[in-house]
C-alpha positions as CSV (number, residue, x, y, z in Angstrom):
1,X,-77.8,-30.2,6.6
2,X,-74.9,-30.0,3.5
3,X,-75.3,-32.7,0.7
4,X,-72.0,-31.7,-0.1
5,X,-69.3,-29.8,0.9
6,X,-66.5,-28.3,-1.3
7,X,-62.9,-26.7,-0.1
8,X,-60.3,-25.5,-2.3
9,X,-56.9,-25.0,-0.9
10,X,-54.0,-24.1,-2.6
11,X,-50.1,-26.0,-2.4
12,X,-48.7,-23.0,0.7
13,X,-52.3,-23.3,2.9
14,X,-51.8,-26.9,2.6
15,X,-48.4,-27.5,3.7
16,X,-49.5,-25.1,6.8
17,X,-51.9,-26.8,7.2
18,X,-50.1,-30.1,7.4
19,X,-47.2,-28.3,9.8
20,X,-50.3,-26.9,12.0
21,X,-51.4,-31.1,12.5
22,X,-48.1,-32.7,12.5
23,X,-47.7,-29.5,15.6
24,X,-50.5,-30.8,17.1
25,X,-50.4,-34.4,16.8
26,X,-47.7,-36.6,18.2
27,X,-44.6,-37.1,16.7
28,X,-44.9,-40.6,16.5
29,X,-44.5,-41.7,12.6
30,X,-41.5,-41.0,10.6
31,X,-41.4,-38.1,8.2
32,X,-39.3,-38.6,4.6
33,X,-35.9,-36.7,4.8
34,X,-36.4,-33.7,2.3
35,X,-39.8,-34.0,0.9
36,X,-39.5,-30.9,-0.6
37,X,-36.9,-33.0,-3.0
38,X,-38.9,-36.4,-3.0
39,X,-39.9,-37.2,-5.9
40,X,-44.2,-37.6,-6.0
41,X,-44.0,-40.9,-8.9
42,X,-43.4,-44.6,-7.3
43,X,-39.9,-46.1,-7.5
44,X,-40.8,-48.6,-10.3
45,X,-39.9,-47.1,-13.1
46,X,-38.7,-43.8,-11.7
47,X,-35.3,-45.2,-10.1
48,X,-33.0,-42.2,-12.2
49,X,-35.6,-39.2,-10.5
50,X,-35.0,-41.1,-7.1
51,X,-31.6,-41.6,-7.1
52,X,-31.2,-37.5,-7.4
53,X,-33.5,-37.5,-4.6
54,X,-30.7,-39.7,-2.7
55,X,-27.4,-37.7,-4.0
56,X,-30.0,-34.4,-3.3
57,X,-30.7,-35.7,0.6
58,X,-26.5,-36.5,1.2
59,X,-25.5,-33.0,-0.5
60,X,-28.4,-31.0,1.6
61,X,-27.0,-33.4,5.1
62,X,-23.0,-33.0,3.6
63,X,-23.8,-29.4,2.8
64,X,-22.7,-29.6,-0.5
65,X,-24.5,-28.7,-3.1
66,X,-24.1,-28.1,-7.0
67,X,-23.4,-25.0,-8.7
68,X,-25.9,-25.6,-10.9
69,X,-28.7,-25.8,-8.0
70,X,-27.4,-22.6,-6.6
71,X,-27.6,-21.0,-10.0
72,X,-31.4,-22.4,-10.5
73,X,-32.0,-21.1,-7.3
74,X,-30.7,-17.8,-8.1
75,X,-32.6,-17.2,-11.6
76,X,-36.0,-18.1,-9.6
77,X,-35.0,-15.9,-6.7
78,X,-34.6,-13.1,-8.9
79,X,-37.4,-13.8,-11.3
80,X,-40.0,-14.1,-8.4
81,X,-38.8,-10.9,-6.4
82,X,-39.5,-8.7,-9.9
83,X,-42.9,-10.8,-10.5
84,X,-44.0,-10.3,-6.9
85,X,-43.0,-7.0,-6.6
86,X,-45.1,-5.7,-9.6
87,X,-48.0,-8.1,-8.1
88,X,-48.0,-6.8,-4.6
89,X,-47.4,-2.7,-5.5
90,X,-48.4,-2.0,-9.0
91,X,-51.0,0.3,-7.6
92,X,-48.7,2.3,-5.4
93,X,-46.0,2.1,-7.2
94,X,-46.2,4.5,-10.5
95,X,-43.0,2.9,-11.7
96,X,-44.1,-0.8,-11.9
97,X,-46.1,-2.1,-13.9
98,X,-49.1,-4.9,-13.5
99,X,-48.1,-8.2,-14.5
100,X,-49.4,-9.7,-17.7
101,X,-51.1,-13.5,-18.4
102,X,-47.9,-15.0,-19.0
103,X,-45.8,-13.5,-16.2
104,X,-48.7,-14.5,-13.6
105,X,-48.8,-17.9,-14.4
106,X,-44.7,-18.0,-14.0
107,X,-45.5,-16.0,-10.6
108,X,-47.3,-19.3,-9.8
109,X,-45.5,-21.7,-10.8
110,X,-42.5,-20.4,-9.1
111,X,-45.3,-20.6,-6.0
112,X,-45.9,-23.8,-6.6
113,X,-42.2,-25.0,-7.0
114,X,-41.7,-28.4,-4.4
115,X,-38.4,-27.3,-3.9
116,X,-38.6,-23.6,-2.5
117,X,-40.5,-24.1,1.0
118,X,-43.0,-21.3,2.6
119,X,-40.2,-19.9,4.4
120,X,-38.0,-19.5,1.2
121,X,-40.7,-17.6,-0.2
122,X,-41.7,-15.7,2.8
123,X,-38.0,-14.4,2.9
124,X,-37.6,-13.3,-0.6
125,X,-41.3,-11.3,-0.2
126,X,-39.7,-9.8,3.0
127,X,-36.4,-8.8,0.7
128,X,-39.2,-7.6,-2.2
129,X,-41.2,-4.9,0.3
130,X,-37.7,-3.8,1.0
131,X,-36.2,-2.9,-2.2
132,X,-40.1,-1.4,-3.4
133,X,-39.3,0.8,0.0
134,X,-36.3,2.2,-1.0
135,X,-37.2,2.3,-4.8
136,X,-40.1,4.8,-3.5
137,X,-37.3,7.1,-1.6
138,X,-35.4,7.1,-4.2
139,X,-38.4,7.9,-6.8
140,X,-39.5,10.7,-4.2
141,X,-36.1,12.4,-4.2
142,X,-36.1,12.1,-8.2
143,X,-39.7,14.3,-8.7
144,X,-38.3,16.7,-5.8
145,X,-34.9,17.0,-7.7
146,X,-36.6,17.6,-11.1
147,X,-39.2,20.0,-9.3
148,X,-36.2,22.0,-8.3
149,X,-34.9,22.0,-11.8
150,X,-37.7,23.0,-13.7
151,X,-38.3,25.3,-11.0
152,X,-42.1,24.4,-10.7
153,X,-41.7,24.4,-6.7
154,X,-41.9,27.5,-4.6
155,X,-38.7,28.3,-2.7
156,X,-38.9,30.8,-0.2
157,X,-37.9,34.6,-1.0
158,X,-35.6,36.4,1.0
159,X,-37.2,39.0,4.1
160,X,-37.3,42.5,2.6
161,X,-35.0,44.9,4.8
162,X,-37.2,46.6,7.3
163,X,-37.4,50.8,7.1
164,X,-38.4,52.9,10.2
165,X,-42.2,52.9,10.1
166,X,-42.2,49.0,9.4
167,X,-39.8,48.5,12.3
168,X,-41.7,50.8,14.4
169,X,-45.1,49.1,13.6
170,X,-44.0,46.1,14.0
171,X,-42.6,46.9,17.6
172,X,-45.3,49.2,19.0
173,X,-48.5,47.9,17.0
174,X,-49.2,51.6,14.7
175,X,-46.1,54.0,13.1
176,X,-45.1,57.0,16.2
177,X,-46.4,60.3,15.7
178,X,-43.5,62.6,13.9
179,X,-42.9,64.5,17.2
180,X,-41.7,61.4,18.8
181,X,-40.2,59.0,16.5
182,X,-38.7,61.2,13.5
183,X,-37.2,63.9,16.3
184,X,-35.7,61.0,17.9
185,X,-34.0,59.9,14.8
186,X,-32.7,63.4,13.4
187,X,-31.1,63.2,17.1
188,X,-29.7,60.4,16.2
189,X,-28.7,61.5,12.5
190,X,-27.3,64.6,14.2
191,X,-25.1,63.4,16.8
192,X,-23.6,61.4,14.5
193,X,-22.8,64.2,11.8
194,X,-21.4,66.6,14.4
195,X,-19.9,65.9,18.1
196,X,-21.5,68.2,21.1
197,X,-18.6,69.7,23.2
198,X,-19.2,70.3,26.4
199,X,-17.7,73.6,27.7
């Protein structure tokens, strides 16, 4: 028997796990509108953060929202695809770098942001595998251009013309004797330097 018994979950297994029961158990209790927005402090004394929840909750059902929330949206879009991309493919990719201290603990907090949900930031890892895809093609095509250049790659040489005994070996398997092949050819040679008349 456990004494004791220790999990550690982090904020995305947690909220999947809490979709995974709410799935489960009947819908029966009502949910807050946004909680991705609500605020996590009581309302006494924290009326001006739950307001903006409110005027948040109308522009999300209105669909209206602020430029300045797309533009905060944006930046964190953008920062988290370059993080995560340098997270996920450093090792494969010879043109990324690994992330240092600093930039992994903005990786997580962008991970733990209440406002982007799990789908938000399934979506922009989907759009991050994609541009690493084609930044590989592109990187392939680069080395293959500058092998070219530098002329470090083997192209291949052009077939050597083919003289008599090559072209006869390589048709009957060993050069023809001289009474065969060579007479046939001086026939040949001298035909075409004088005509035979036929009287």
């Amino acid at each position: 028997k456990l004494s004791s018994l220790s999990i550690q979950l982090t904020r995305p297994q947690l909220e999947l796990g809490h979709r995974l029961a709410l799935a489960v158990a009947p819908n029966t209790e009502v949910r807050p509108l946004f909680p991705e927005y609500r605020p996590l402090e009581s309302i006494s004394g924290n009326a001006k953060q739950w307001w903006r929840y409110a005027v948040r909750c109308i522009g999300r059902l209105n669909r209206h929202r602020s430029w300045i929330e797309f533009f905060i949206a944006f930046q964190k879009r953008k920062t988290y695809l370059e993080l995560y991309k340098r997270d996920a493919h450093a090792e494969g990719a010879q043109w990324l770098t690994k992330l240092k201290a600093p930039e992994r603990e903005e990786l997580e907090k962008i991970e733990g942001d209440r406002s982007i949900s799990i789908a938000g930031l399934m979506h922009w890892r989907t759009i991050a595998d994609a541009q690493v895809e084609k930044e590989r093609e592109k990187h392939k095509i680069a080395v293959l251009k500058q092998k070219l250049e530098s002329g470090s790659l083997n192209t291949p040489s052009k077939p050597k013309p083919m003289g008599r005994s090559s072209l006869s070996t390589s048709l009957f398997g060993s050069a023809p004797r001289k009474d065969s092949s060579d007479e046939f050819y001086e026939c040949l040679d001298d035909e075409n330097d004088a005509p035979i008349s036929l009287t």
